[in-house]
C-alpha distance (Angstrom), angle and dihedral (degrees) to the residues before:
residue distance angle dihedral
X1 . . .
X2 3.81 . .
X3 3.46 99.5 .
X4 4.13 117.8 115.5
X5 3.95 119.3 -82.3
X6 3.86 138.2 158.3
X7 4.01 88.4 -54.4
X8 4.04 85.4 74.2
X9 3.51 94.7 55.5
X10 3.83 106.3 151.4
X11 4.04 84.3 -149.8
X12 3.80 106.5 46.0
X13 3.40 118.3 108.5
X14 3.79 139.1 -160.6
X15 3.79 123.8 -119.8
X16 4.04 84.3 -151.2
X17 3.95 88.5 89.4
X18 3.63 97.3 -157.4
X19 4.37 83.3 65.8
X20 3.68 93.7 62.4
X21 4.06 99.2 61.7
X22 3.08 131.6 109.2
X23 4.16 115.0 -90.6
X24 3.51 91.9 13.0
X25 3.90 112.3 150.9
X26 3.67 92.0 -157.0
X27 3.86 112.0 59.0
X28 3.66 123.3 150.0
X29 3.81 87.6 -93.5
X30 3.86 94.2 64.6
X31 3.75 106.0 47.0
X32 4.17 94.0 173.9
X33 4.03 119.9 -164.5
X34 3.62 122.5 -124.3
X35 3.92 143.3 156.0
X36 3.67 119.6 -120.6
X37 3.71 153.7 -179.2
X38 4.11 138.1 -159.6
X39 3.20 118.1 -97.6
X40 3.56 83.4 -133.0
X41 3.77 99.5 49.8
X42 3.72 114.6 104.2
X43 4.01 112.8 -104.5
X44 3.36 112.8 -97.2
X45 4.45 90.3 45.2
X46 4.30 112.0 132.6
X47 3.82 113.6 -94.2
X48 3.59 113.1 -120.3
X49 4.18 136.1 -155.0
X50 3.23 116.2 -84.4
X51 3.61 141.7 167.9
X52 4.30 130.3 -145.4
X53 3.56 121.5 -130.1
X54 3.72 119.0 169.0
X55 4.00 104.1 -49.0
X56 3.83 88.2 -31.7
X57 3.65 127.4 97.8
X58 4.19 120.7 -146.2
X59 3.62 117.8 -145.9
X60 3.92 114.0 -139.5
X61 3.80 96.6 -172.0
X62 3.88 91.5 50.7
X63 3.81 85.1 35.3
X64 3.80 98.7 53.1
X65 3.67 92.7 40.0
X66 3.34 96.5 58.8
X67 3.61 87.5 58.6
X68 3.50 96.3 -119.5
X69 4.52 88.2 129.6
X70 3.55 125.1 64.3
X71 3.90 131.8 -169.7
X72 3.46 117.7 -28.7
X73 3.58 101.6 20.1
X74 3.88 91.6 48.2
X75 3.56 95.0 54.1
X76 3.09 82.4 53.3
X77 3.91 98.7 55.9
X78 3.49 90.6 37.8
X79 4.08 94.9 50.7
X80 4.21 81.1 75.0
X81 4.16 93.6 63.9
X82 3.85 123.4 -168.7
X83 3.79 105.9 -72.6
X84 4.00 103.2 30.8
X85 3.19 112.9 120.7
X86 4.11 101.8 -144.9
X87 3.45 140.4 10.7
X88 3.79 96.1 -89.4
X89 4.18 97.7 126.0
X90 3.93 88.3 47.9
X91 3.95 87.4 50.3
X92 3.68 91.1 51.5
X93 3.74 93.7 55.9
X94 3.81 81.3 76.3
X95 4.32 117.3 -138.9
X96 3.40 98.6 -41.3
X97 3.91 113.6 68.0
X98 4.20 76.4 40.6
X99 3.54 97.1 51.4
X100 4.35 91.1 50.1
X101 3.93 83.0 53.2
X102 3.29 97.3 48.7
X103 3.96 92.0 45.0
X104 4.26 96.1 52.0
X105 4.04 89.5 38.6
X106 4.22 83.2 57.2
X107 3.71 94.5 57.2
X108 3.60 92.0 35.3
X109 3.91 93.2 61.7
X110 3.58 96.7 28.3
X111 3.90 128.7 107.0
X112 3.99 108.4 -99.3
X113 3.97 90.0 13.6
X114 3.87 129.1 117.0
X115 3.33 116.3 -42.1
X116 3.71 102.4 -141.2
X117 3.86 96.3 89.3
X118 3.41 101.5 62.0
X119 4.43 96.6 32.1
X120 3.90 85.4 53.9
X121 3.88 116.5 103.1
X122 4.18 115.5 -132.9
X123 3.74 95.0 7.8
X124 4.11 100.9 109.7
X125 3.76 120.1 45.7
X126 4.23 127.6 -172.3
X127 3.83 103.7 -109.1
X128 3.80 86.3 -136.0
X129 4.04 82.5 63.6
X130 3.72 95.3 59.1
X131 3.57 144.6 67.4
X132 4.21 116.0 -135.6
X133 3.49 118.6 -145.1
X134 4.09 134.9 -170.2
X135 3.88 104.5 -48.8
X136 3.74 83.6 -139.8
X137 4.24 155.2 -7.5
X138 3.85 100.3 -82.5
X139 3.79 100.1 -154.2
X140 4.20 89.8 167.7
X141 3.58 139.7 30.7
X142 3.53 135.2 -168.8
X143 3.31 129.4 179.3
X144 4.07 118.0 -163.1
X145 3.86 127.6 -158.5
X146 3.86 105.1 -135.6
X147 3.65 118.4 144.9
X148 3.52 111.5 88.8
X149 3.94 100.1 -157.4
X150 4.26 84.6 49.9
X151 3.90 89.0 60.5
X152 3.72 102.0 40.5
X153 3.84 86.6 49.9
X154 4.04 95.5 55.5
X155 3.84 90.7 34.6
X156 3.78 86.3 57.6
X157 3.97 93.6 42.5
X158 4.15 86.1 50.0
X159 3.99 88.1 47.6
X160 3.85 100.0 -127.4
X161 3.91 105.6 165.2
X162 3.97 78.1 -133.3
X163 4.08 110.5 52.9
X164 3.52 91.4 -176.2
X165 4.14 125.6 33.4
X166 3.78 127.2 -136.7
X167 3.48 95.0 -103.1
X168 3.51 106.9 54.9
X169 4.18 77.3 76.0
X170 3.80 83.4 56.1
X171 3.34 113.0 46.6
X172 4.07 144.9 -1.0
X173 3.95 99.9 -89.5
X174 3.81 110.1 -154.7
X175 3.78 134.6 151.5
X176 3.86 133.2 -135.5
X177 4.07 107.0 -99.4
X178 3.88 128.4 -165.0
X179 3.91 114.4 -85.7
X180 3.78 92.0 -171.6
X181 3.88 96.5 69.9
X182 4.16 96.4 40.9
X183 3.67 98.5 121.8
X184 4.04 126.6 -174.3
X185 4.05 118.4 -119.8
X186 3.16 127.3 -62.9
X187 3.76 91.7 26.6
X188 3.99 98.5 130.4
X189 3.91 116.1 -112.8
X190 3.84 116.5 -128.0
X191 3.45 115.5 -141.7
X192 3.94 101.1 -124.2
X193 3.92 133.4 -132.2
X194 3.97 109.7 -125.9
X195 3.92 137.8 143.8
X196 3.70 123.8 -105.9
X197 3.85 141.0 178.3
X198 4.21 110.6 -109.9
X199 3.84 118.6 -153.0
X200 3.82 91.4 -95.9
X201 4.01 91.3 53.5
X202 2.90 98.9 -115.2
X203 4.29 118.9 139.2
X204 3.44 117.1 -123.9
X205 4.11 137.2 -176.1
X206 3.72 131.4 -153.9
X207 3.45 148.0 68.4
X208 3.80 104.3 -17.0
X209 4.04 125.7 -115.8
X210 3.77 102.0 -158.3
X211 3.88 105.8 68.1
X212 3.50 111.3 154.0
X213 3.77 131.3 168.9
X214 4.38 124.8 -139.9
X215 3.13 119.5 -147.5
X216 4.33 108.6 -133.4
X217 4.07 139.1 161.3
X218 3.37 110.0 -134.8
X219 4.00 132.6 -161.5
X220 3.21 125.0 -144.4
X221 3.55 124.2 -147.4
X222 4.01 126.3 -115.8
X223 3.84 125.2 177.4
X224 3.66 105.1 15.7
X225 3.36 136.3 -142.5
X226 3.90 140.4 -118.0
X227 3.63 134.4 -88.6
X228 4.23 109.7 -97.1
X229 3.72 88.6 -0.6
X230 3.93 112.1 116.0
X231 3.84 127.8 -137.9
X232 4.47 116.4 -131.6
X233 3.47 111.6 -141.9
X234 4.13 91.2 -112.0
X235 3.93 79.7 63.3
X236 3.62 100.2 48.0
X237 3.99 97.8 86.9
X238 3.57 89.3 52.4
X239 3.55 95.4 68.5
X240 3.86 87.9 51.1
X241 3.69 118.2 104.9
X242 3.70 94.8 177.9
X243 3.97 132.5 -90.1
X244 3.41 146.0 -109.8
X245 4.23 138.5 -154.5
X246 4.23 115.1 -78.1
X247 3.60 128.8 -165.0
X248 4.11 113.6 -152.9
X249 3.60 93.1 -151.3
X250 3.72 98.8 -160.2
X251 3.93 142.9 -175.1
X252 3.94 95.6 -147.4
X253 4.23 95.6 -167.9
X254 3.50 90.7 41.2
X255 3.89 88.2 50.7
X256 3.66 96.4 39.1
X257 3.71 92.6 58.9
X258 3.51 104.4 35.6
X259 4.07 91.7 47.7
X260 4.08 108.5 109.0
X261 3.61 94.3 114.7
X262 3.98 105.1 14.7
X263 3.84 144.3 -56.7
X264 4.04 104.5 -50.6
X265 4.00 116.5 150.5
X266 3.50 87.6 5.7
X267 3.71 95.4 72.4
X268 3.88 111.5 9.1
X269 3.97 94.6 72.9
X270 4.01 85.9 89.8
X271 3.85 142.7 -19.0
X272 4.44 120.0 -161.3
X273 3.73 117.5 -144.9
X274 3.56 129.7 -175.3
X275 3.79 111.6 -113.4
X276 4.11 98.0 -134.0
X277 3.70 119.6 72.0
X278 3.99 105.5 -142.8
X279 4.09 97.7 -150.1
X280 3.64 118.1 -127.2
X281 4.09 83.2 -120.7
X282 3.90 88.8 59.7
X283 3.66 82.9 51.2
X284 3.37 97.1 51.4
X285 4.09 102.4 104.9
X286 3.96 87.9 42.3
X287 4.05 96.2 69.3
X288 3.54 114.0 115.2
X289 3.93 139.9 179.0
X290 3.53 108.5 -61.9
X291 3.99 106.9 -101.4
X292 3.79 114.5 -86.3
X293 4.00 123.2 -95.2
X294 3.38 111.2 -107.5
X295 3.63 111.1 -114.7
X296 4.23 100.0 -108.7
X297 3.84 87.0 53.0
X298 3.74 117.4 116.9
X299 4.06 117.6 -125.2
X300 4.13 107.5 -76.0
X301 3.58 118.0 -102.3
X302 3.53 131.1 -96.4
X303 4.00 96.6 -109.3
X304 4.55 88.7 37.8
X305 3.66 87.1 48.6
X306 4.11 128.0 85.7
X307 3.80 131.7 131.6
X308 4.20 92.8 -132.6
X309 4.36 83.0 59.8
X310 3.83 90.5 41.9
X311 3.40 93.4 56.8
X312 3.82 107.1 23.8
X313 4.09 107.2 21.7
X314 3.76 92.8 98.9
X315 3.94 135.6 93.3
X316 3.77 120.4 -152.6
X317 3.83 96.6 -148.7
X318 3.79 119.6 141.3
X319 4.08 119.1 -148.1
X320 3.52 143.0 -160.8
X321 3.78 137.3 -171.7
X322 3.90 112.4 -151.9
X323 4.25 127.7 -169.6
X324 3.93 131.4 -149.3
X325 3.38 118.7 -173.6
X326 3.82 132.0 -150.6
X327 4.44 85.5 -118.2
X328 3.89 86.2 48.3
X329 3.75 98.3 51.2
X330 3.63 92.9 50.2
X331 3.79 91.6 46.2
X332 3.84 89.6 60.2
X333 4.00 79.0 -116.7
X334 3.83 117.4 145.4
X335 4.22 121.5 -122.3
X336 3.82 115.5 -89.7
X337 3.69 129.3 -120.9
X338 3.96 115.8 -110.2
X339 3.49 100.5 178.2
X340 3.88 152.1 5.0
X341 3.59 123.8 -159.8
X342 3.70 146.9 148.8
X343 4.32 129.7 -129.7
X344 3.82 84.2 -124.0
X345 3.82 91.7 79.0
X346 4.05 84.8 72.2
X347 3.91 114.8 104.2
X348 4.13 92.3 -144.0
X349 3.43 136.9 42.8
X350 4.24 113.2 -121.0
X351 3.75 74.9 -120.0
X352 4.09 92.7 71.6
X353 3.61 85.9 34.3
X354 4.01 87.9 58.5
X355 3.59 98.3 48.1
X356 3.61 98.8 35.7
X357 4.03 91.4 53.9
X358 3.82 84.2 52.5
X359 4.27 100.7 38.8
X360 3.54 87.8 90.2
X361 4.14 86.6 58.2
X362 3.94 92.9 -104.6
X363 3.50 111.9 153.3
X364 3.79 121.8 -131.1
X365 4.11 119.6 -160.9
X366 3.91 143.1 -146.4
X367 3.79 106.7 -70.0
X368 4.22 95.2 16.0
X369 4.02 108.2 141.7
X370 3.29 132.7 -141.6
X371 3.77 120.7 -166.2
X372 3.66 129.0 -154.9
X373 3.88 103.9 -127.4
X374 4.30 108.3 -122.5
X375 3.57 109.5 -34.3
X376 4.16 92.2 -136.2
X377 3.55 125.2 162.2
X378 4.24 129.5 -161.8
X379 3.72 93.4 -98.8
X380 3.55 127.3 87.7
X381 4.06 93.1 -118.3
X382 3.42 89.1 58.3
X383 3.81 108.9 53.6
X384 3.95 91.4 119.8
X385 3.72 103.4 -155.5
X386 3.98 135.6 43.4
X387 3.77 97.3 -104.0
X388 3.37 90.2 64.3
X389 3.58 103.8 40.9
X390 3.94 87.8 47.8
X391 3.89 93.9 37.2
X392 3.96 90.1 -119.4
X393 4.09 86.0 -36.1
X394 3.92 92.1 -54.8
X395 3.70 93.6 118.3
X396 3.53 109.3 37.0
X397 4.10 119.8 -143.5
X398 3.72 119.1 -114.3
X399 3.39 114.1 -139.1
X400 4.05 128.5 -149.0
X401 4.09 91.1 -107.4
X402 3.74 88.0 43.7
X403 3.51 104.0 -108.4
X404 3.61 120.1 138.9
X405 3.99 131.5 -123.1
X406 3.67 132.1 -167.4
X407 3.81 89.1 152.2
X408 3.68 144.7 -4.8
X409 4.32 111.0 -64.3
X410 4.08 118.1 -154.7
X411 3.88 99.1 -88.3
X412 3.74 102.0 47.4
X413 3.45 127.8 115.1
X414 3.47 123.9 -157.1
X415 4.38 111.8 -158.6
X416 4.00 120.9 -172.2
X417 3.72 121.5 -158.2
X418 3.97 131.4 -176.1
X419 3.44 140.7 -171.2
X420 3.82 140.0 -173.0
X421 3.47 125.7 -150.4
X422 3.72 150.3 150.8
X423 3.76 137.8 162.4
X424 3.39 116.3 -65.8
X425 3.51 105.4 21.5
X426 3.82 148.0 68.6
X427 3.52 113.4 -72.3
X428 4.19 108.6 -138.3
X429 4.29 127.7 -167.7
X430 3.72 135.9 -153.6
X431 3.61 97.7 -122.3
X432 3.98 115.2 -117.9
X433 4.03 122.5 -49.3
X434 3.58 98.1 -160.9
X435 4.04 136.5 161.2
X436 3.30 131.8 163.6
X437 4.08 120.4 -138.2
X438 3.95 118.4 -117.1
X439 4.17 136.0 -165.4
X440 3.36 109.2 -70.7
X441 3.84 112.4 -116.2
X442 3.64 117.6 -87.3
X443 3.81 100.9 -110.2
X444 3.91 122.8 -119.9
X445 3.75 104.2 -127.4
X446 3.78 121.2 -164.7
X447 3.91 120.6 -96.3
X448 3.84 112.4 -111.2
C-alpha cells in the first residue's frame, strides 16, 4: 500500500496556485497530515485533521462532512473523532484507509478533477490563518544513534581511546527519550537549569551554557505491533505511517556528566517536531539504496538483514539547519545556514531501527517516535549540531554579522528544513521546524 500510483504523477498539477511553484514543500504530490486550529478560535478549541497543499490548508472534518469522501478515505477521516487530540486512530488503520484518502484528496485538488473541493464553502484555509498543533499523542520515544561521523566526533571530544564502540557496527543504538516534553514548532524552547562538570572539576548548578540543537528525521509509528511478537524487516515499513523533522534540543555538559546509563536531564527538558506528517506513500519515489557498510563492519545479522531494506530502506531527502539571531532580526538581516546534509549519511535504515527495537518482542504503538540520531556527514558543512561545528565550543563559529557562537544564546532560533528529491519527479519539503531559545527560569533555591 505505499508503493507509487497516479498521486505521484510528475505532471499533475494543483488548482491551489500557490502548490505549483517552484520550491514549494506542499505540491499535490505530498499531501502531509496535520491537526489544526483557527487562528481565530479561542485557545483551548479541539484540533482537527487537516491536510497541506501549497500555502493552503484542507479541512477533513468540513471535507468529509460535506460528503465529498467515501469509504476508505472517510473512515479514515472519521477514525480522528471530535475531541482527539491527534491522528493516532487514523494511523492505526495502517496504509490503506491513508492511501484511499490520499487518492480522492488528489483528484479533488487537482486540475480537471472533481469540482466539489474548490465549489465547497469553509473547506480550504490560508496556513498563515491557522494555528498547527501536535500531529499526534506521542506515548514513546526513541531516539537512535546512527551517523557514524556524529559518534566518532563526540567520542573524540569525550576522549574515549575508542570513539566509536563495536556495536554501533552491530546494531542501531538508541535510547528511550521523554514523550511528555515533545513539543510541535514554534513552541518556544526554555533554556533549562542542570548541573555540569567545568574543566577545573569543579560541580556547578544553574542555568546551563552549552545548549545545542541536532538536527534528526524522525518516524512515526502507524499500526502497531503486539506484545512479545517480533517485527521481519519486509514488515518494518508497514508499521510506518510516515515522518516528520525533530530537533534534540540538548544541554551537552549537563549530558556529558550525567551520562552513566543514558541521556536523562540532558535531553528530556524539551523535544521540536515538525507539525506535518510526510506519509511514507508521499515518500514513496524518494527511497533509495540503503547507505553502504562501511568497510570495518562485520556481515549484518540475520534479523538486520533483507534484500527489500538493502535495496529500498533509504530516503533521498536533503536537510539543512538555519540560525537567526536576536542582532540579525533587528538588522532586517535574514538567518544563516549552519549546515547541509543528507539522511544517507545514517548507518541504518529506520527500517532496522523498527524491527530491531521490537526483536526483543517490545511492542511499539500508534503515534510512538523514533528519531534519527544527528544526521552529520564527514564534511565540514555537514556537522549537524553545534558541538561539532564548535568542537565542544573550542572553536567558536563566526557568524555573517560577526557575532560569535560557541552555543545557542536566549533569542536564537534554530529552523530545520528538508526536502526529497530525485530525477524525474516532484521534489516535496517538511515545512519549517523552528523554535527559538528563551532565559532559563530563575531557579527557586531552598531557604537556609
Amino acid at each position: 500500500m505505499i508503493g507509487i500510483n497516479a498521486t505521484h504523477d510528475a505532471a499533475r498539477r494543483s488548482w491551489v496556485a500557490s502548490a505549483n511553484e517552484a520550491g514549494c514543500d506542499f505540491p499535490i504530490q505530498n499531501l502531509p497530515f496535520g491537526m489544526f486550529t483557527l487562528a481565530t478560535e479561542p485557545d483551548g478549541a479541539t484540533p482537527r485533521p487537516g491536510v497541506a497543499i501549497g500555502d493552503q490548508v484542507v479541512d477533513l472534518r468540513a471535507l468529509d462532512a460535506a460528503s465529498l469522501l467515501q469509504g476508505d478515505a472517510a473512515r479514515a477521516v472519521r477514525a480522528v473523532a471530535p475531541g482527539q487530540a491527534g491522528l493516532n486512530a487514523m494511523m492505526a488503520l495502517g496504509h490503506r484507509p491513508a492511501s484511499a484518502l490520499r487518492e480522492q484528496l488528489s483528484d479533488l485538488l487537482r486540475e480537471g478533477g472533481s469540482t466539489g473541493l474548490r465549489e465547497g464553502a469553509g473547506l480550504l484555509h490560508p496556513q498563515a490563518a491557522v494555528r498547527m498543533h501536535m500531529p499526534c499523542q506521542i506515548g514513546d520515544y526513541t531516539d537512535f544513534l546512527t551517523s557514524y561521523p556524529h559518534t566518532e566526533r563526540h567520542g573524540k571530544f569525550k576522549g574515549l581511546a575508542v570513539p566509536v564502540t563495536p556495536v554501533f557496527h552491530s546494531l542501531p543504538v538508541a535510547y528511550h527519550g521523554r514523550a511528555s516534553s515533545i513539543r510541535v514548532a514554534g513552541t518556544p524552547v526554555r533554556r533549562p537549569n542542570g548541573q555540569w562538570k567545568a574543566a577545573d572539576d569543579s560541580v556547578h548548578f544553574g542555568a546551563v551554557e552549552a545548549m545545542d540543537f541536532e538536527l534528526e528525521l524522525a518516524a512515526i509509528v502507524g499500526a502497531g505491533t503486539a506484545l512479545g511478537q517480533p517485527v521481519s524487516l519486509d514488515e518494518a515499513p508497514d508499521h510506518i505511517f510516515g515522518y516528520v523533522l525533530l530537533n534534540d534540543w540538548s544541554a551537552k555538559s549537563v549530558q556529558w556528566w550525567e551520562q552513566m546509563l543514558g541521556p536523562f536531564l540532558g535531553k528530556s527538558f524539551m523535544s521540536s517536531i515538525s507539525p506535518w506528517v510526510i506519509t511514507a506513500q508521499a515518500l514513496a519515489p524518494f527511497a533509495t539504496r540503503a547507505p553502504a557498510r562501511r568497510p570495518d563492519s562485520p556481515p549484518l545479522l540475520a534479523y538486520l538483514n533483507a534484500a527489500r531494506d538493502r535495496t529500498h530502506g533509504g530516503l533521498d531527502i536533503a536537510m539543512e539547519a538555519w540560525l537567526s539571531t536576536s542582532a540579525m532580526r533587528e538588522a532586517g538581516a535574514g538567518p544563516q545556514r549552519l549546515c547541509a546534509t543528507h539522511l544517507s549519511h545514517l548507518s541504518w535504515t529506520f527500517g532496522q531501527m523498527l524491527t530491531h527495537h521490537c526483536s526483543n518482542g517490545c511492542d511499539l504503538r500508534p503515534g510512538d517516535l523514533m528519531g534519527s540520531g544527528t544526521v552529520s556527514g564527514e564534511r565540514p558543512d555537514e556537522r549537524a549540531c553545534m558541538t561539532e561545528i564548535t568542537s565542544a565550543g573550542r572553536e567558536p563559529l563566526r557568524l555573517q554579522n560577526g557575532e560569535e557562537r560557541r552555543w545557542l544564546h536566549d533569542g536564537d532560533e534554530v529552523s530545520f528544513h528538508a526536502r526529497a528529491s530525485v530525477d524525474g519527479r516532484v521534489p516535496i519539503g517538511f515545512g519549517p521546524c523552528s523554535a527559538r531559545v528563551l532565559p532559563a527560569v530563575p531557579y527557586p533555591l531552598p531557604q537556609g
